[in-house]
C-alpha positions in Angstrom: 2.8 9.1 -19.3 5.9 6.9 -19.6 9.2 7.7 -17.2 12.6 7.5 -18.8 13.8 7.6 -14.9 12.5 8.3 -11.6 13.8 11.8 -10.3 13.8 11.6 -6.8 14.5 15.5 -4.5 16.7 14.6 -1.8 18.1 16.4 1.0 19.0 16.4 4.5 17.0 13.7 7.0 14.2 15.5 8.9 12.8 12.1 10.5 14.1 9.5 12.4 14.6 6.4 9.8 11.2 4.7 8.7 10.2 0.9 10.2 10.2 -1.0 6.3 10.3 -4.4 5.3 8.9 -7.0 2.6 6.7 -9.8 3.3 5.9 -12.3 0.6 2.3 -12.9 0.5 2.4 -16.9 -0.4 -1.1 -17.2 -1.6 -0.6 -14.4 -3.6 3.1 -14.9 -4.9 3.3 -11.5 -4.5 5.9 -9.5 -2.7 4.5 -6.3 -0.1 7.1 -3.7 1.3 5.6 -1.3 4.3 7.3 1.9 4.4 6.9 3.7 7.9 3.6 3.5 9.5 0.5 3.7 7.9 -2.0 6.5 9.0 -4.3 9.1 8.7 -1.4 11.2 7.9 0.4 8.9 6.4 -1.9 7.5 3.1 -1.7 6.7 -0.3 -1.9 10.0 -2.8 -0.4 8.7 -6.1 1.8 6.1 -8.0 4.8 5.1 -10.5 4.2 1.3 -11.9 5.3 -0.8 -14.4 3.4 -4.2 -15.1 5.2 -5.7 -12.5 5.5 -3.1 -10.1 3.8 -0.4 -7.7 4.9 2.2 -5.9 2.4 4.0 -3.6 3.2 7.4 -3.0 1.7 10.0 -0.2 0.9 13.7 -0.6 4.0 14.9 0.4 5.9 12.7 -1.8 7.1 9.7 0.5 7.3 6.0 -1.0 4.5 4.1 1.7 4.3 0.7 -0.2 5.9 -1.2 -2.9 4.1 -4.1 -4.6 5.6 -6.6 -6.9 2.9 -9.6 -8.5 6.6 -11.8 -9.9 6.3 -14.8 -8.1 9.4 -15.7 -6.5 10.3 -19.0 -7.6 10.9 -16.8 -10.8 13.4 -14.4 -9.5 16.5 -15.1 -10.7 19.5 -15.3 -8.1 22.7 -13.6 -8.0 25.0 -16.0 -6.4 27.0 -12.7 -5.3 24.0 -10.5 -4.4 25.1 -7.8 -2.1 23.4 -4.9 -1.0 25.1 -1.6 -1.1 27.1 -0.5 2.0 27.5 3.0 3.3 24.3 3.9 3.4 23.4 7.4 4.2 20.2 8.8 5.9 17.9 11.4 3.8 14.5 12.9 3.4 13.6 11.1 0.1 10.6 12.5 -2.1 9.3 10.9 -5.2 8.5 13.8 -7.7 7.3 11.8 -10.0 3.4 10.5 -10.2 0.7 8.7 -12.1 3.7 7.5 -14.5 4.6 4.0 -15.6 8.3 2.7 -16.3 9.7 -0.2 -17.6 9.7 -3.1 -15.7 12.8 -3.0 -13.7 15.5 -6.4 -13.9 15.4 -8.1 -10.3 18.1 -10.4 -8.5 17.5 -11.7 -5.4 19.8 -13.6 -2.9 19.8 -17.8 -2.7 17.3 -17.9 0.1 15.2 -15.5 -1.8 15.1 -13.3 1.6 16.1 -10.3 -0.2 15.7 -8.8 -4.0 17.1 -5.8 -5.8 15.0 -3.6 -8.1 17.0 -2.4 -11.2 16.2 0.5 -13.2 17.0 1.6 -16.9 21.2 0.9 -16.4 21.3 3.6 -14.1 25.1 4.1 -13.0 24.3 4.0 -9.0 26.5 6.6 -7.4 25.1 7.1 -4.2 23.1 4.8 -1.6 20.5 5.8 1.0 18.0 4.5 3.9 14.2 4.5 2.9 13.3 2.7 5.7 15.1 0.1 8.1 15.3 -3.0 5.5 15.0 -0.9 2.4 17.4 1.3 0.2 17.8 2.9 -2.7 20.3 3.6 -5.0 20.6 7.3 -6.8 23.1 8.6 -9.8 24.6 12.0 -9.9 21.4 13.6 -10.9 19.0 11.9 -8.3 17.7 9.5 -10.7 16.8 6.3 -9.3 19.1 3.6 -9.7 18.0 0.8 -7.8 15.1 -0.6 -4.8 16.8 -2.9 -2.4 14.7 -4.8 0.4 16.8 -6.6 2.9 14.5 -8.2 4.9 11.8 -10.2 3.0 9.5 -12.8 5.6 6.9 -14.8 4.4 3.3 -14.8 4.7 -0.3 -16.3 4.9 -3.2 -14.0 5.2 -1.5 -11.1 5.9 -0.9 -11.8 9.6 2.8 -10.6 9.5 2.0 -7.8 7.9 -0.9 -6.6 10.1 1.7 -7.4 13.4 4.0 -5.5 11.8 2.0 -2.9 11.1 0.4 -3.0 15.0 4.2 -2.9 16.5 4.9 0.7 14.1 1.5 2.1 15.3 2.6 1.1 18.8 -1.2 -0.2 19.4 -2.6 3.4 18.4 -5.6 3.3 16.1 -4.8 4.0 12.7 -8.4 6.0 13.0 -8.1 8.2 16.0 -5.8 11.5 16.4 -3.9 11.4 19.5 -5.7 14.2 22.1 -3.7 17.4 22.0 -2.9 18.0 25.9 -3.1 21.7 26.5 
């Protein structure tokens, strides 16, 4: 099935704000986001995605991961690229799944540290926290506007990634339950 938007249900936060961030894999050219920690709890369920772009969706409808295979050298740069300001915390569900869009138009900033996902001319009305280094932008009727990551580092192998992804688990295995103290 192909999206015309992205409906998103959004209402009032019931988490503290998601660890998020991008890392460009360089022997990839390809750009990974993590959204909050990964876990038992916490795993891939479903997907929107367009031929450049994936977004990884859990059971209860949280974005988790965001993969985009554009090599950067090809992004094209907005000399005034400026991500949106008051930002707003919300509990964000994708109600969308197993769909593909368009591919959305992309600007990044000069340093290519940061990139902006467009989608369908969406009039953005309203901005919001996914996670620490990524946004997104809404219209009046919750449709998704835009995907902003703030934050993009670079890596090889995956080893910024898998620290990152250590420092949100806190050292915890991502296969063992805490023990319940009674």
């Amino acid at each position: 099935m192909s999206l015309d938007s992205i409906t998103l249900r959004i209402s009032a936060p019931t988490e503290p704000l998601a660890p998020g961030r991008g890392f460009y894999q360089l022997e990839e050219d390809t750009l990974f986001v993590q959204i909050g920690e990964f876990s038992s709890e916490h795993k891939f369920y479903s997907y929107i995605e367009s031929d450049s772009l994936r977004l990884d969706i859990d059971k209860s409808g949280h974005l988790i991961f965001l993969e985009h295979n554009i090599p950067r050298r090809q992004w094209p740069v907005d000399e005034n690229f400026s991500p949106p300001t008051n930002l707003k915390s919300a509990d964000i569900r994708w109600t969308d799944f197993r769909a593909r869009v368009g591919n959305p138009f992309i600007v990044t900033n000069k340093k290519r540290t940061r990139i902006c996902f467009r989608f369908n001319n969406i009039s953005a009305q309203f901005s919001f926290y996914l996670a620490e280094s990524v946004f997104i932008q809404v219209d009046k009727e919750n449709h998704l506007a835009a995907i902003w990551i703030n934050d993009i580092t670079d890596d090889i192998g995956g080893k910024e990634i898998a620290a990152f992804r250590k420092k949100v688990r806190g050292g915890k295995s991502f296969f063992k339950k805490p023990v319940a103290i009674k």
